[in-house]
N, C-alpha and C positions, 0 to 999 in steps of 0.2 A: 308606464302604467301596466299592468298586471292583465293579463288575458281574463283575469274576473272584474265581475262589475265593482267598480269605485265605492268605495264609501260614501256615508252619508255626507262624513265630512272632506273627501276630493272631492262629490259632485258639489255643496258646498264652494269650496275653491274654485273650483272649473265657471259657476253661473256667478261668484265675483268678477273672475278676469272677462270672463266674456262679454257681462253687462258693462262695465266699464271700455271696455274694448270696443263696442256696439255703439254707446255712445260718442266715442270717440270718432268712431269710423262718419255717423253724423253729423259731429259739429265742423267737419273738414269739408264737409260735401261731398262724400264718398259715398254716401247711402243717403235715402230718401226721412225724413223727417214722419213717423209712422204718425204722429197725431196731424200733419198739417199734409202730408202726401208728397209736398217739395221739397226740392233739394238746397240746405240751408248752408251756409257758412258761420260759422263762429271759431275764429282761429282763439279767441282767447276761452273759451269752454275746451276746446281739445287742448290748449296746451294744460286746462287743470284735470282735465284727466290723464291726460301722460303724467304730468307729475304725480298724481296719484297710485298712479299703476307703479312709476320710477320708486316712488317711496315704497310701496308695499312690496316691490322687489327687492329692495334694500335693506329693510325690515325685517324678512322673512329667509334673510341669507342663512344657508344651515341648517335652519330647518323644513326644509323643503324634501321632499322625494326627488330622485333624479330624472322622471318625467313632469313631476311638476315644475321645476326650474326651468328646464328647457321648454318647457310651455310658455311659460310667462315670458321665458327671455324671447322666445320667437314672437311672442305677438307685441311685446315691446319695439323688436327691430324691425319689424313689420310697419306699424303705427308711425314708429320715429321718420321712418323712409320716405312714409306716404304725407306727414307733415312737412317734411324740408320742402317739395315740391307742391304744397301746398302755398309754403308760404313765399316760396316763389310767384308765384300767383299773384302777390298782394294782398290785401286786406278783403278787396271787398272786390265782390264777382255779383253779375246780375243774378238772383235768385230766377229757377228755373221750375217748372209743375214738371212730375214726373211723366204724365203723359203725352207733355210736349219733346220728349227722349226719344230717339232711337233705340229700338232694343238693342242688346248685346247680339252679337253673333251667338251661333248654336253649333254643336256638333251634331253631327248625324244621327247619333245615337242617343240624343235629347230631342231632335226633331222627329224621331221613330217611334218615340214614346206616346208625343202628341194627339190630341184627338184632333183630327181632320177641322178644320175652321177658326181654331182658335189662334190668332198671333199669327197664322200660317198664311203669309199674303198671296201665294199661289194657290191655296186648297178654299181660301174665299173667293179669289176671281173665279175659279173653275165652280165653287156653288153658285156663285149669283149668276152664272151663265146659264146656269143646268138649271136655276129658276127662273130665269126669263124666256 
């Protein structure tokens, strides 16, 4: 992509692959289900968006820009990687609420950004002390 902003019609392209890709990441259990807040499995919805995504790759061979290709082709071997190990899994996994997660690890410089109490389970024990 070009150091200037995208066309209408890349960004266009860009919020197809991604919603498709989005979804995808969802119905694997990768990411959290935004209407229902849990994190869902449906390996047969992620496999028709892979093959969607597979077709409109395939489709689209040639005439693509050469950062568009390598986009699509990256979030293709991305998606395909994180479904094989999916599907190792099995079929079906206990659905889980996202609040019953662990958060992710942070680095330093995303825990520096933070405001004081929030997610930060040392800077709430030291408030609720400093309130009591």
């Amino acid at each position: 992509m070009s150091k200037e902003q995208p066309t209408p019609e890349e960004q266009l392209f860009l919020q197809l692959v991604s919603s498709l890709a989005t979804g995808t990441w969802i119905a694997m259990g990768k990411l959290a289900n935004p209407a229902t807040g849990k994190i869902e499995r449906n390996l047969q919805q992620a496999t028709y968006s892979l093959d969607t995504l597979d077709m409109l790759a395939k489709r689209m061979t040639g005439n693509l820009a050469d950062w568009e290709q390598s986009y699509l082709s990256q979030v293709l071997t991305d998606l395909k990687m994180n479904y094989l190990d999916e599907q190792k899994k099995g079929e079906t996994e206990p659905v889980a609420d996202v609040a019953d997660q662990e958060p992710a690890e942070e680095t330093g410089e995303e825990q520096a950004g933070e405001d004081p109490g929030t997610n930060d389970s040392e800077g709430a024990d030291t408030k609720e002390e400093t309130e009591a």
